[in-house]
C-alpha positions as CSV (number, residue, x, y, z in Angstrom):
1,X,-20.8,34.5,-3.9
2,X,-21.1,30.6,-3.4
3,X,-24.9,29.7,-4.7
4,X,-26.9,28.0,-2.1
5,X,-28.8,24.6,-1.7
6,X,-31.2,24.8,0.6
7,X,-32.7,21.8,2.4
8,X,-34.4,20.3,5.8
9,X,-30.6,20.4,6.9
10,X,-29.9,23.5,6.0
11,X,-33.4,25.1,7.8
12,X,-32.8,22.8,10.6
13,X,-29.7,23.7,11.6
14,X,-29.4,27.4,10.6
15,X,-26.8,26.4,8.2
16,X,-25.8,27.8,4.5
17,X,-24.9,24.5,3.2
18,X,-25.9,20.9,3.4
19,X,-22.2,19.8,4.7
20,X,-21.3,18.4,7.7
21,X,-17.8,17.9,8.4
22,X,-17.4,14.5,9.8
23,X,-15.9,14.1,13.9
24,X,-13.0,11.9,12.6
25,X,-10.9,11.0,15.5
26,X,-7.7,13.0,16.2
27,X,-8.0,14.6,12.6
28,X,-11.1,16.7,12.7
29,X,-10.0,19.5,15.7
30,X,-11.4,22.7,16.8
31,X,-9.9,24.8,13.5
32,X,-11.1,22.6,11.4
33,X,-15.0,22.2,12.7
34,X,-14.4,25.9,12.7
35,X,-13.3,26.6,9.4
36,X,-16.7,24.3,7.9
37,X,-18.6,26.4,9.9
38,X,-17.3,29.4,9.0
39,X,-17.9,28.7,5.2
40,X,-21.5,27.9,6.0
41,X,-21.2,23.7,7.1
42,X,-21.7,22.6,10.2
43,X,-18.2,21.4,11.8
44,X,-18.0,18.6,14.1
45,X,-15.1,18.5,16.6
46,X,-13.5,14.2,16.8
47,X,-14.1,12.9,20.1
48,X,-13.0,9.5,19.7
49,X,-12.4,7.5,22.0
50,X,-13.6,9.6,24.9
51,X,-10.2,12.4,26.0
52,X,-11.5,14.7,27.6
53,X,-8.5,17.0,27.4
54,X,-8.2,16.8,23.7
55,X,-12.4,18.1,23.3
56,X,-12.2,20.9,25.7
57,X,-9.1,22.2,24.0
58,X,-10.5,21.5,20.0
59,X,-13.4,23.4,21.6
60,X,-11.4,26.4,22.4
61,X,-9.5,26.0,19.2
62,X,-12.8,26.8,17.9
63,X,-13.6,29.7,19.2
64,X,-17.3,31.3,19.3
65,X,-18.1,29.3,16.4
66,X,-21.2,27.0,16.1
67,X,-19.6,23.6,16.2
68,X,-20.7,19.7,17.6
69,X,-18.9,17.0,18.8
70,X,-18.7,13.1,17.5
71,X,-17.8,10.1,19.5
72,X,-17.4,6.8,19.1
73,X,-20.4,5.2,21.1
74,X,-18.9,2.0,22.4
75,X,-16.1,3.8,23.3
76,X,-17.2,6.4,25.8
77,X,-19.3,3.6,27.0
78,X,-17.0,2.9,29.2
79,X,-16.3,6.4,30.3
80,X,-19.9,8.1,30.1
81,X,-19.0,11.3,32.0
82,X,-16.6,12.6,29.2
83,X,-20.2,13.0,27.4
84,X,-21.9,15.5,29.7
85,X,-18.5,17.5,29.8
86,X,-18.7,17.9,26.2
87,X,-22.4,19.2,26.9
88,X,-21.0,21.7,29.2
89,X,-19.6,22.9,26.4
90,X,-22.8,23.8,24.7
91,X,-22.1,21.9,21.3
92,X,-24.8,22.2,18.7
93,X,-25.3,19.0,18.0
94,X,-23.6,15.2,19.0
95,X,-22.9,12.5,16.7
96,X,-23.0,9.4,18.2
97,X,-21.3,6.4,16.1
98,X,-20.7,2.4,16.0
99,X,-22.9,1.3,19.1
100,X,-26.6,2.1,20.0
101,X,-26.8,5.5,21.0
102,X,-30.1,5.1,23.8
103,X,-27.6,5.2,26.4
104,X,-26.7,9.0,25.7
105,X,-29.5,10.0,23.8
106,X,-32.0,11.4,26.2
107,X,-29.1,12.9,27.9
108,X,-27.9,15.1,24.7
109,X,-31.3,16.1,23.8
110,X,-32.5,17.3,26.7
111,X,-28.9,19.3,26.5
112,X,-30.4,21.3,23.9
113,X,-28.4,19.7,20.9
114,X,-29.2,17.9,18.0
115,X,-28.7,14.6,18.1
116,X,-27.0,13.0,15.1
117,X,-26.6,8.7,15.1
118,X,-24.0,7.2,12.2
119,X,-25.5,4.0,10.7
120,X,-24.1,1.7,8.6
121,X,-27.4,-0.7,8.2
122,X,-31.1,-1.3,8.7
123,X,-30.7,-2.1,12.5
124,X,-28.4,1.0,13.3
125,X,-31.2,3.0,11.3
126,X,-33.9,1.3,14.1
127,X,-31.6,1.9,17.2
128,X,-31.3,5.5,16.2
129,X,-35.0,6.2,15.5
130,X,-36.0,4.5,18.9
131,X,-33.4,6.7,20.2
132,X,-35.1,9.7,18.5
133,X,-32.6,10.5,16.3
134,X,-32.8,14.3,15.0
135,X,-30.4,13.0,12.1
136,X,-29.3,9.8,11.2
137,X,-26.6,9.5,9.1
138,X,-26.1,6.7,6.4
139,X,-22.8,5.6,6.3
140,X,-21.4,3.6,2.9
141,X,-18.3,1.4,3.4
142,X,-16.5,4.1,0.6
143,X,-16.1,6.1,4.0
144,X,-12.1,6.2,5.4
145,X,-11.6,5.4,8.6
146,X,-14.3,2.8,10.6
147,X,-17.4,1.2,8.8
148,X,-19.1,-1.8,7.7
149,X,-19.9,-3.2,4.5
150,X,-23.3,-1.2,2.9
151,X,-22.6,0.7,0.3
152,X,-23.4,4.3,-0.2
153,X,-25.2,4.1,-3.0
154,X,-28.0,1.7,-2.2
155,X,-27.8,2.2,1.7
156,X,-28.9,5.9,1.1
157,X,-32.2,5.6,-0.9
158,X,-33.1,2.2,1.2
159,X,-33.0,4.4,4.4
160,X,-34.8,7.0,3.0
161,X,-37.6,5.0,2.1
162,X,-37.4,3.5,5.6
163,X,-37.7,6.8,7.4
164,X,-40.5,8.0,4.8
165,X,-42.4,5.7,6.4
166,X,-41.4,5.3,10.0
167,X,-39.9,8.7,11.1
168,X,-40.7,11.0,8.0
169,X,-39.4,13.7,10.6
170,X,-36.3,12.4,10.7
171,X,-33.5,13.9,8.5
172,X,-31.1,11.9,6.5
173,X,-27.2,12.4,5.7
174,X,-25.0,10.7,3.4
175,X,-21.8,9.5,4.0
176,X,-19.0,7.4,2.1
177,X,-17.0,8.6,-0.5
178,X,-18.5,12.1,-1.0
179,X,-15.6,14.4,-2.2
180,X,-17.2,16.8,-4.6
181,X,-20.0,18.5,-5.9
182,X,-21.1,15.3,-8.1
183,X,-21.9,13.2,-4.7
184,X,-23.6,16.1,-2.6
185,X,-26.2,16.3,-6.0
186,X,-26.1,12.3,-6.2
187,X,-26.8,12.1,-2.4
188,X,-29.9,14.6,-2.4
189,X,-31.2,13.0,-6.0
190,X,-31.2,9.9,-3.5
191,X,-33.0,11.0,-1.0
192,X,-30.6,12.6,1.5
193,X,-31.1,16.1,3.2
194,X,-27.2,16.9,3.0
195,X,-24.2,14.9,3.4
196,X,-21.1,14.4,5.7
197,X,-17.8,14.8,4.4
198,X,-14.4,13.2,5.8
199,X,-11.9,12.4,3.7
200,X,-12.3,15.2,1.3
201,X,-12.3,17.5,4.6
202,X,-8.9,15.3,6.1
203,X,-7.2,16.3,3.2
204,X,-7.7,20.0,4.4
205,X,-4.9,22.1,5.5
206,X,-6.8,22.6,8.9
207,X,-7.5,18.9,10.2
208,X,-4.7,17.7,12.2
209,X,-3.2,15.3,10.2
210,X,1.0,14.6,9.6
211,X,2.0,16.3,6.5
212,X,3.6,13.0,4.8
213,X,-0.2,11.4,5.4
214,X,-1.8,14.1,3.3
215,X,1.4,14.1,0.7
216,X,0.3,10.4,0.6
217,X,-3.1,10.9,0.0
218,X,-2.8,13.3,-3.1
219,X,-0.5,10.2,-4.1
220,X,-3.2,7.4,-3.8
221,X,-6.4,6.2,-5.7
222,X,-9.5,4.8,-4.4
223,X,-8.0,1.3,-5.0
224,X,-5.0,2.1,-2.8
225,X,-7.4,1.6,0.3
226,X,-8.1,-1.9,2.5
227,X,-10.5,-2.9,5.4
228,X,-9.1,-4.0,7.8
229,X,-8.7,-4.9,11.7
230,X,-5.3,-4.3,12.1
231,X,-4.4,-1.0,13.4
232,X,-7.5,-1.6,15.8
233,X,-5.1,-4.8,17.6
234,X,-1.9,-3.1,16.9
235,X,-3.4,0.2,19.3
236,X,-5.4,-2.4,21.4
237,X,-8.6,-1.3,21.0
238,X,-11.5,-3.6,21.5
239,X,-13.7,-2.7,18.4
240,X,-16.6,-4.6,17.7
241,X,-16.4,-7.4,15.5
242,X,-19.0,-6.0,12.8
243,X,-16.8,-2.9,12.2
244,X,-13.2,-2.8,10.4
245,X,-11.4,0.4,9.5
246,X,-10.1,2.1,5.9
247,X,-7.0,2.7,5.4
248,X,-3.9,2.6,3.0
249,X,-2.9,-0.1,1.9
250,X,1.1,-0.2,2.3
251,X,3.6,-1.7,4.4
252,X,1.5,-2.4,7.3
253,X,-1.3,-4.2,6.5
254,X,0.9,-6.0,3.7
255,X,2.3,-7.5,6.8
256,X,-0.8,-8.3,8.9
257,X,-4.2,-8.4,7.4
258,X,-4.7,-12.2,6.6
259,X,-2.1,-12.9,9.9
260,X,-4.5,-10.9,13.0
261,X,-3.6,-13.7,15.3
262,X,-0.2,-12.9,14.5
263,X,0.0,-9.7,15.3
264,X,-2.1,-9.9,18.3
265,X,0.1,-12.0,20.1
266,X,2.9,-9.5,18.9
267,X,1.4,-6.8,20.5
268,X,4.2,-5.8,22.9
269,X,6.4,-5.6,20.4
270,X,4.2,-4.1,17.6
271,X,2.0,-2.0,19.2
272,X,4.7,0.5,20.5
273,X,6.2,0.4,16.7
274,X,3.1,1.3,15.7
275,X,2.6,4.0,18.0
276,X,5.7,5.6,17.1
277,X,5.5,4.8,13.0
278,X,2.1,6.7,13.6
279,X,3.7,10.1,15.7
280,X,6.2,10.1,12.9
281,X,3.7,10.1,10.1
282,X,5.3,7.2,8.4
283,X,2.7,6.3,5.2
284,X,4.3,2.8,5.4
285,X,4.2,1.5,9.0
286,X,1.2,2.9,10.4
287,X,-2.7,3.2,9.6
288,X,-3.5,6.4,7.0
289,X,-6.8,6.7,7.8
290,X,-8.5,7.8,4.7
291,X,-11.2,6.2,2.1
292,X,-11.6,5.0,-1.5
293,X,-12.5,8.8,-2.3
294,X,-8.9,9.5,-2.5
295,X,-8.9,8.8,-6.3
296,X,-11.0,12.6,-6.0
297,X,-8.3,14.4,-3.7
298,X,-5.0,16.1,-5.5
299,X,-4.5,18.8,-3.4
300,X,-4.4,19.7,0.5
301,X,-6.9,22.7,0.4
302,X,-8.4,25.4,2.9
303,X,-11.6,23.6,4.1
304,X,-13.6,26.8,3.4
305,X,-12.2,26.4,-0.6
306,X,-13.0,22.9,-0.5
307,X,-16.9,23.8,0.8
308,X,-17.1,26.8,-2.0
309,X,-16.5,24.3,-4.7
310,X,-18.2,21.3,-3.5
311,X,-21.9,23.4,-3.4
312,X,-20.9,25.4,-6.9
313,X,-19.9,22.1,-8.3
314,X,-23.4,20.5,-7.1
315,X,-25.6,23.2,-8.2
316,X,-23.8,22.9,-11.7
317,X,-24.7,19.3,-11.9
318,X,-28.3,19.7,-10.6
319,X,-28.8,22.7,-12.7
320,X,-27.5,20.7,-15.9
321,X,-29.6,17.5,-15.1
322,X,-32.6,19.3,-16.7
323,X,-30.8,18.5,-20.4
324,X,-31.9,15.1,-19.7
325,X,-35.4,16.1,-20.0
326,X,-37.6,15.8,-23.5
């Protein structure tokens, strides 16, 4: 039997293990916030950009299980109802990411379900406590996918002094380049209640991702992986300047990062190649959306396997940090 690790995340959400499985658009479906559930996480079903077709069925994907829902903030903005449909679907909690979150936040809490805000700095952190954030999340630009430019390892600690002393009932999650046991200690030593895992969880055989992406992965290092905007103006979506994705580096953004203005007045002609590098998982013409914790990842895994040895491995190191003692 796994060994447990129990803090204010785990009590607060009725959960065996300080993991959260990050909402990562069009990866992270219903089986998938299912399977971290199951193994005693708390999975989070990727609303993105706002489909309400796609949640409802991720939701029945998951079955009776205890799951949430993420979505990018600026995003459903523009389409605000696809938010209390989700509700209708009694998720546990709602992450809200990349945008201020008072605009839904009221609305989800009253819902019954925990609200969870992504931050990647000190402003995000203030927008999410006025919003009365249940959780925020402190996001390190490791992460794959969309982020800024903190990283992890000072962002984490500098938001837990902050909420020490302006929300001390707030709870705190790490995120950015957490793919084993090592960074779930590192991130409670720091200050956090639990952490949120992507990449580790993208490279499971349940998120929907195209197997030559994950054979990629297991092939990469954290150095293989770029910021960038470009697969934002090749899909033509309007992200905010502040916020760039990671991906791998490759073919792609060999072409276009350092030439934006390039590409987007190439758009009707790049944008459907894109599209269709992307549908047939080509590594080399389309965003891989994973982070620098790649270097950690050599094999696509049950996410329930992945959880197992993630809290065994952390309650190793914790347990073995008392030999630093005299």
């Amino acid at each position: 039997m796994t060994a447990a690790l129990s803090t204010r995340l785990t009590k607060q959400l009725g959960i065996a293990h300080p993991i959260i499985s990050a909402p990562m658009a069009l990866a992270a479906g219903g089986a998938l916030a299912a399977a971290v559930t199951r193994a005693g996480g708390l999975g989070l079903i990727g609303g993105g950009y706002g489909n309400s077709d796609w949640i409802r069925t991720q939701f029945e994907a998951a079955g009776a299980e205890r799951v949430g829902v993420g979505f990018i903030t600026w995003s459903v903005q523009r389409s605000p109802g696809v938010v209390a449909e989700a509700l209708a679907l009694n998720p546990v909690a709602v992450m809200l990411s990349f945008g201020d979150p008072a605009a839904f936040a009221d609305q989800i809490k009253d819902a019954g379900a925990t609200l969870i805000c992504q931050c990647q700095n000190l402003n995000h952190v203030e927008q999410a406590v006025r919003a009365g954030a249940d959780i925020i999340v402190a996001q390190g630009s490791e992460a794959g996918g969309h982020g800024a430019f903190r990283g992890t390892l000072s962002l984490v600690p500098e938001v837990a002094d902050f909420l020490s002393t302006r929300s001390p009932e707030t709870l705190l999650v790490a995120a950015g380049g957490i793919a084993d046991g090592r960074a779930l200690a590192a991130s409670l030593l720091l200050g956090a209640d639990g952490v949120l895992m992507g990449t580790r969880l993208w490279a499971s055989s349940e998120a929907v991702v195209h197997p030559r992406h994950h054979e990629t992965i297991v092939a990469s290092n954290g150095d293989d992986t770029i910021r960038t905007s470009t697969p934002d103006i090749a899909r033509g979506l309007d992200w905010p300047a502040e916020f760039t994705a990671r991906i791998r580096r490759n073919a792609f953004t060999e072409r276009w990062h350092g030439d934006e203005q390039s590409l987007a007045a190439n758009t009707a002609v790049e944008g459907p190649r894109y599209s269709a590098a992307f549908a047939d998982g080509d590594p080399d013409n389309a965003g891989v959306f994973f982070g620098e914790a790649a270097g950690l990842i050599h094999s696509i895994e049950p996410a329930g396997s992945i959880i197992e040895r993630v809290i065994a491995e952390a309650v190793a190191v914790l347990r073995s940090g008392a030999s630093y003692l005299r």
